[in-house]
N, C-alpha and C positions, 0 to 999 in steps of 0.2 A: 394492436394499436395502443399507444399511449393513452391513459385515462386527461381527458377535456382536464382537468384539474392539478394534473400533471405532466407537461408537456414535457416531449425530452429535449434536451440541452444540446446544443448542436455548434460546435468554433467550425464556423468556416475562414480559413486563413486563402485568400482569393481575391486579388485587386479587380476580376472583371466582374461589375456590377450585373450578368445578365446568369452570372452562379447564384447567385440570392434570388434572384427571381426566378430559376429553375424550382429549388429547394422550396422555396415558400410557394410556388406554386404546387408542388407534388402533397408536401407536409400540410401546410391550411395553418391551421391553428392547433394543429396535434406535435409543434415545436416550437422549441425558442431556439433563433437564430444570431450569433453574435459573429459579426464580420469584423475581421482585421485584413490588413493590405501588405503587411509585411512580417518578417521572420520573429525581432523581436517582441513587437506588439500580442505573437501567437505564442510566444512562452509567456509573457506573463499575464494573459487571458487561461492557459489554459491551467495556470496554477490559482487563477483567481476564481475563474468558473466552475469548474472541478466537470467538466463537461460529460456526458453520456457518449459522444463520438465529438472526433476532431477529423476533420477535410480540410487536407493541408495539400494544396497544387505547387508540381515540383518546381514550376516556374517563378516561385514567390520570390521577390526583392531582399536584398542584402544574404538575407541569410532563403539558401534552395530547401524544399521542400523534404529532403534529405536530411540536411542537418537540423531540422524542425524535428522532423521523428523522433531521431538519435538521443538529441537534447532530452527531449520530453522523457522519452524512455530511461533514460538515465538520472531523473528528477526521482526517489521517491514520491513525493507527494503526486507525482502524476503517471509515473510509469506504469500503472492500470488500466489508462487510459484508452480505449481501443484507436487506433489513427486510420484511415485511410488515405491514399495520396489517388492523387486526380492526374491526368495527363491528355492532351489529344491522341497521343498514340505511345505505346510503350511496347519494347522487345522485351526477349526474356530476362536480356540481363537487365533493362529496368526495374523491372517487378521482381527479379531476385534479389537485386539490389536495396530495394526497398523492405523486403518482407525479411531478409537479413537484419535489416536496424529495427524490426520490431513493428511494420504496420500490420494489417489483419490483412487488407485486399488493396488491388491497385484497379480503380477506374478510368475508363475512357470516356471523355467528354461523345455529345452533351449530356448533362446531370441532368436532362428533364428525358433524361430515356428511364421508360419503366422497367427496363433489366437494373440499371441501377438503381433506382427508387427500391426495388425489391431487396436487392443487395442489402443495400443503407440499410432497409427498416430491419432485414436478418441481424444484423449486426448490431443495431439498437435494442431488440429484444435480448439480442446474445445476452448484451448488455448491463441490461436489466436484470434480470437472470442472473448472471455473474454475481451481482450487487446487493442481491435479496439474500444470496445465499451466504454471503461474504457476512450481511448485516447479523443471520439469524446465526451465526459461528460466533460472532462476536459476544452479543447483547444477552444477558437473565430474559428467559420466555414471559417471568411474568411479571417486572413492574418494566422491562426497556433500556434498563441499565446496561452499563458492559459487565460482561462476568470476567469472572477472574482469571481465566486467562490472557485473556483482551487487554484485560488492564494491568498485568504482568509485563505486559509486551509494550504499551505506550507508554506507562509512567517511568521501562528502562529506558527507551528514548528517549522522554523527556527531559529522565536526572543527565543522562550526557548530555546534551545540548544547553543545559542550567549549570552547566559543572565546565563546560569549552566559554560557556562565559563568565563564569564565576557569581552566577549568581543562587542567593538563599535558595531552599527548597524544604518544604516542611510537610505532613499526610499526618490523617485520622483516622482511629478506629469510630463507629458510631454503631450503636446495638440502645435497639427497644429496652427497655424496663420493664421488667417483671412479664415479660413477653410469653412463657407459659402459660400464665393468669389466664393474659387476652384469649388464649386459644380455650382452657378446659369451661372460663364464662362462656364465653358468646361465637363459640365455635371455631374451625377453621378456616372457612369463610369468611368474616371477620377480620381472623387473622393475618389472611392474607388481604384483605382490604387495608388492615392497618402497615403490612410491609409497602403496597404501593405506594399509600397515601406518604407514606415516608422518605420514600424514594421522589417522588413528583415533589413536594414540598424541600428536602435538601437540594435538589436538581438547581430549582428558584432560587435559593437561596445561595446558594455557592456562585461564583463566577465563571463565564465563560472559557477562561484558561483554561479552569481545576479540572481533573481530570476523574472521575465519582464511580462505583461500581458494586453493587451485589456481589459476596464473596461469599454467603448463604446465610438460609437461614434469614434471623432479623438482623443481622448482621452487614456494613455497608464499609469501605473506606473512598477515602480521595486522596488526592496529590495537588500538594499547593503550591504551583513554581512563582517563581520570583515573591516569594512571602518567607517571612523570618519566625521566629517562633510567636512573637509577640502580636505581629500581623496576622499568622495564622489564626490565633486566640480570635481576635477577633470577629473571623470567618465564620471561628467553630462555636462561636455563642451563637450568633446572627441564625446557622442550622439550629442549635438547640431551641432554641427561642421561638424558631418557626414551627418545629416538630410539635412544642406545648401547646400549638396552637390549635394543631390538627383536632377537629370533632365529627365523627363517623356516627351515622343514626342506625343503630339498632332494633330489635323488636325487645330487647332489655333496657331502653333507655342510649343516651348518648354516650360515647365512646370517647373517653383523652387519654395520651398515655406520653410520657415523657422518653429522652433517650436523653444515652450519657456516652461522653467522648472521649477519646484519649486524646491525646496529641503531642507529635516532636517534632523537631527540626531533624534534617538528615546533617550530618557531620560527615567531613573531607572519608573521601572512602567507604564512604555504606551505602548497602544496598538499600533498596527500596523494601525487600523482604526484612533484611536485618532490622529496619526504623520502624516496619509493622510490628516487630514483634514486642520494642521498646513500644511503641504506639497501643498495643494490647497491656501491657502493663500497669501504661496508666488510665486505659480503660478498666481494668482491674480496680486501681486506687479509687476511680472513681465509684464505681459500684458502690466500692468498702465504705466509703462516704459518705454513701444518704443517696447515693443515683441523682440523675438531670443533673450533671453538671460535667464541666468540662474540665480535665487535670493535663496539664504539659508535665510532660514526663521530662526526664534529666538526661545528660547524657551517658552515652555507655562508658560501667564503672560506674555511675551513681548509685544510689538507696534504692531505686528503684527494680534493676537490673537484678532482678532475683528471681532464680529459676522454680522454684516453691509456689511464688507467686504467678506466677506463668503459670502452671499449673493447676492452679485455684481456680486459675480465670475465667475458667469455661463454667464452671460448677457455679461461679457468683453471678453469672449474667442469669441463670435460668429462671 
């Protein structure tokens, strides 16, 4: 059963009012139910909702229950979706028909039969399940970040989708100061109190676009789309600024400790690897600097762009 706190998410796309009162009758309060009455209204519900299942009846207006699947399934952003279509009665080639364009099951009314109740809730757990394990591939196990894989694979999409529109796109390196220290004082413990606290604190602090991730270590980047270099800047203090702020209680007294940023803009043709690695550069410069503070790196072919220095870089954060 879904936890009272978390109900699951449920599109019924279903013009007869006596499907919602099946469902909510079966489910109670262990679901959130969003009803639409026709085809289009159930594509951009189910890209809005991000639903747990969609029950989509083939008999649905303008657009049949069929090409609701199809659609969805062919959407990224929802093609994970599980869908089940509904029917009074269906032959094989119906439900071949359908499980061909990507639903899980094909039900028969009524929806207040407990074979189907059973069904739905298999397939809600499936669900579940699917999505826990999807989350835990994705995200750092200890502050909830994406790791760096995750964020290899979203910030490529991102640059193309910032790039079919032409617009800015800039990322930061961000790394603890003198983050050694933290560990041989006040343990490892600590240490990774201070990696979270880091992580929650830039999370806040950045914007809902940015795209943020643990790539190890006390080590963090983001992806700033539609921001310019100079608009980044101001992102990347806003983070530094909040980090300063962090104070963790110890049994040695209280804990602050600063972080220092790089930052670049990506330029026509580079990857998101390429711009990290200009972006570690001038987290480099900054180190060499005095640390806490934030340096925009140059473009490639600048002073900066020096493999020596690349090099160093790792040796200077420690």
């Amino acid at each position: 059963m879904a936890d009272a706190q978390d109900p699951w998410r449920i599109l019924l796309v279903d013009p007869r009012s006596e499907s919602l009162e099946a469902l909510e009758g079966q489910f109670g309060k262990e679901a959130m139910i969003e009803v639409v009455a026709d085809g289009e209204s159930a594509l951009a519900a189910a890209d809005r909702l991000i639903p747990d299942l969609v029950l989509v009846d083939v008999e649905t207006p303008e657009l049949d229950g069929y090409e609701i699947c199809r659609t969805i399934k062919n959407n990224p952003s929802s093609r994970d979706t599980p869908i089940v279509l509904i029917n009074f009665s269906a032959d094989e080639d119906d439900e071949a028909r359908g499980l061909m364009l990507g639903a899980i099951d094909y039900v028969s009314r009524p929806l207040s039969s407990l074979i189907v109740y059973a069904r739905i809730l298999n397939h809600l757990t499936m669900a579940r399940a699917v999505s826990e394990l999807k989350r835990l591939a994705s995200t750092d196990p200890l502050t909830g970040a994406f790791n760096r894989r995750h964020f290899a694979d979203m910030s490529g999409k991102e640059l193309a989708r910032m790039r079919r529109y032409h617009n800015a796109v800039s990322c930061l390196i961000l790394d603890i100061d003198h983050f050694k220290r933290v560990n041989d004082v006040y343990g490892h413990d600590v240490g990774d109190e201070a990696i979270i606290a880091t992580s929650r604190t830039a999370r806040k602090a950045l914007r809902t676009e940015d795209i943020f991730a643990r790539i190890g270590g006390e080590e963090f980047v983001a992806l700033l789309p539609m921001t310019n270099l100079q608009g980044a800047f101001v992102v990347a203090e806003r983070v530094r600024n909040s980090i300063g702020e962090i104070a963790i209680q110890t049994r040695l007294g209280t804990l602050s400790f600063t972080a220092s940023i790089g930052l670049v803009e990506l330029s026509d043709g580079e990857t998101v690897e390429q711009a990290l690695k200009r972006a570690d550069v001038a987290l480099y410069e900054a180190k060499h600097a005095g640390r806490n503070r934030v340096v925009m790196g140059e473009c490639p072919g600048g002073s900066q762009w020096n493999g020596a220095k690349e090099e160093a870089s790792a040796e200077a954060r420690r």
